[in-house]
C-alpha positions as CSV (number, residue, x, y, z in Angstrom):
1,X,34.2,8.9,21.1
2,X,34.4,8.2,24.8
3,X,32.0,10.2,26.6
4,X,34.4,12.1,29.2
5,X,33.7,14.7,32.1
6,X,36.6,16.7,31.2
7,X,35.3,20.0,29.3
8,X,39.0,20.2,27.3
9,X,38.0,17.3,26.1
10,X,34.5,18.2,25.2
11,X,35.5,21.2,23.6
12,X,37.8,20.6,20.8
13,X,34.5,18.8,19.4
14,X,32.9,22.0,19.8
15,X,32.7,25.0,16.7
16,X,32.0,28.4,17.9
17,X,30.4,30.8,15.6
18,X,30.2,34.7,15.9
19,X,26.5,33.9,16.7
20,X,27.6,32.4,20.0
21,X,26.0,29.8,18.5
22,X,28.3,26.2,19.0
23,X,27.5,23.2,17.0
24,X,28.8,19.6,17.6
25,X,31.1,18.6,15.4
26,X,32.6,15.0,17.2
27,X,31.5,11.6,16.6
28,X,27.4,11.1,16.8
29,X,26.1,9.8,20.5
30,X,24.1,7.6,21.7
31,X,22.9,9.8,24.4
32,X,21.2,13.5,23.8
33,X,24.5,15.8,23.1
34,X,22.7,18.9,24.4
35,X,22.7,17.6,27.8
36,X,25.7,16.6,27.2
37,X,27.2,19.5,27.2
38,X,25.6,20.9,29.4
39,X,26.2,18.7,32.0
40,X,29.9,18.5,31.3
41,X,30.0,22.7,31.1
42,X,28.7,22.7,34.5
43,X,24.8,23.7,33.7
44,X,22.4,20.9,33.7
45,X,19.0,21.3,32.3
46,X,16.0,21.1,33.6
47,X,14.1,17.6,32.6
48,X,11.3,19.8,31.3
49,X,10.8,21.5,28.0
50,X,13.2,23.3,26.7
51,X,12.9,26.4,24.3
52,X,15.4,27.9,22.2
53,X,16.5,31.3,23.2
54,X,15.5,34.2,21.1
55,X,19.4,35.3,20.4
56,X,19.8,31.4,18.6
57,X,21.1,32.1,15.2
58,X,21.3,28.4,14.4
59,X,18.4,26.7,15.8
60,X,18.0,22.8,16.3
61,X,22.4,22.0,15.8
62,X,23.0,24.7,18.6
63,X,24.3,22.7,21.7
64,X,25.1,26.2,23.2
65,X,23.5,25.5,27.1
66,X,23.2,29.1,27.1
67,X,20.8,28.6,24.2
68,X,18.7,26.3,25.6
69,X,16.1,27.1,28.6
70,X,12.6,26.4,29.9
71,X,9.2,28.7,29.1
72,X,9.7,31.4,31.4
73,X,13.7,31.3,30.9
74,X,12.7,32.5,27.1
75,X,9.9,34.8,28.0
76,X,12.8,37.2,30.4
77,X,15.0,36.6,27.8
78,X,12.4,38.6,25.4
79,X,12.3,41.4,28.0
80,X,15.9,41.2,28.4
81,X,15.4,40.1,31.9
82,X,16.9,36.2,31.8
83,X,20.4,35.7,34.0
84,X,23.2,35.2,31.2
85,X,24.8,31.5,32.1
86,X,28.5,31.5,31.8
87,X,30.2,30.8,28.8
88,X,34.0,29.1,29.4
89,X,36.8,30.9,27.8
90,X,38.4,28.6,25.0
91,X,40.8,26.5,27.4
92,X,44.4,27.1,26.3
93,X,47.6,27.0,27.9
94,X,48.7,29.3,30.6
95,X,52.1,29.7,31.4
96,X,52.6,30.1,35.6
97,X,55.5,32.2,37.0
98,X,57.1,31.0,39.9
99,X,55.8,34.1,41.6
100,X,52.3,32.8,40.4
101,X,52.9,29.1,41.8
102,X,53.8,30.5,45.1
103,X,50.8,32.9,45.6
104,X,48.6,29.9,44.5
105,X,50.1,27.0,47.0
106,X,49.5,30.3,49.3
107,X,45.8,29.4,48.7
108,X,46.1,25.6,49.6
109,X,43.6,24.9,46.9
110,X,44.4,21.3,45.5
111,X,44.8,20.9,41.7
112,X,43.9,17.6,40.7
């Protein structure tokens, strides 16, 4: 597999379970998939340690980034205290209206 920057891409290699547990389920890599992901999804982690989070159903084949943390990210997650890192929705298609396309150019954001 080519390793692209483009989480679509990413993500039809990616299983979600009810957990919220994802495993990896694309070609084996040469690099470490977890930061991967993680990079790709937008959340890098830090080059320390890294714990797995108390609400990891999985363990060790979890590449969920929001899984994954340092020593004191899993201690406030015990006490319910750790910030919650956002989770894309499954990408799908979206059909625009023309209504929709005007209000957006509206914006002047550029889609690439």
């Amino acid at each position: 597999m080519s390793e692209s920057n483009d989480w679509s891409s990413v993500e039809v290699n990616i299983k979600r379970h009810d957990s919220g547990c994802w495993t990896w389920a694309g070609a084996p890599m040469e690099r470490n998939v977890y930061r991967y992901i993680a990079e790709v999804h937008g959340t890098p982690l830090p080059t320390s340690k890294l714990y797995r989070m108390p609400e990891c159903r999985i363990g060790h084949d979890c590449v969920n980034p929001g899984h994954l943390g340092t020593g004191e990210d899993y201690m406030l997650a015990l006490t319910g205290q750790r910030r919650q890192i956002h989770v894309p929705p499954k990408t799908g298609t979206v059909e625009l209206t023309a209504q929709d396309r005007r209000f957006l150019k509206s914006l002047k954001v550029s889609w690439e």
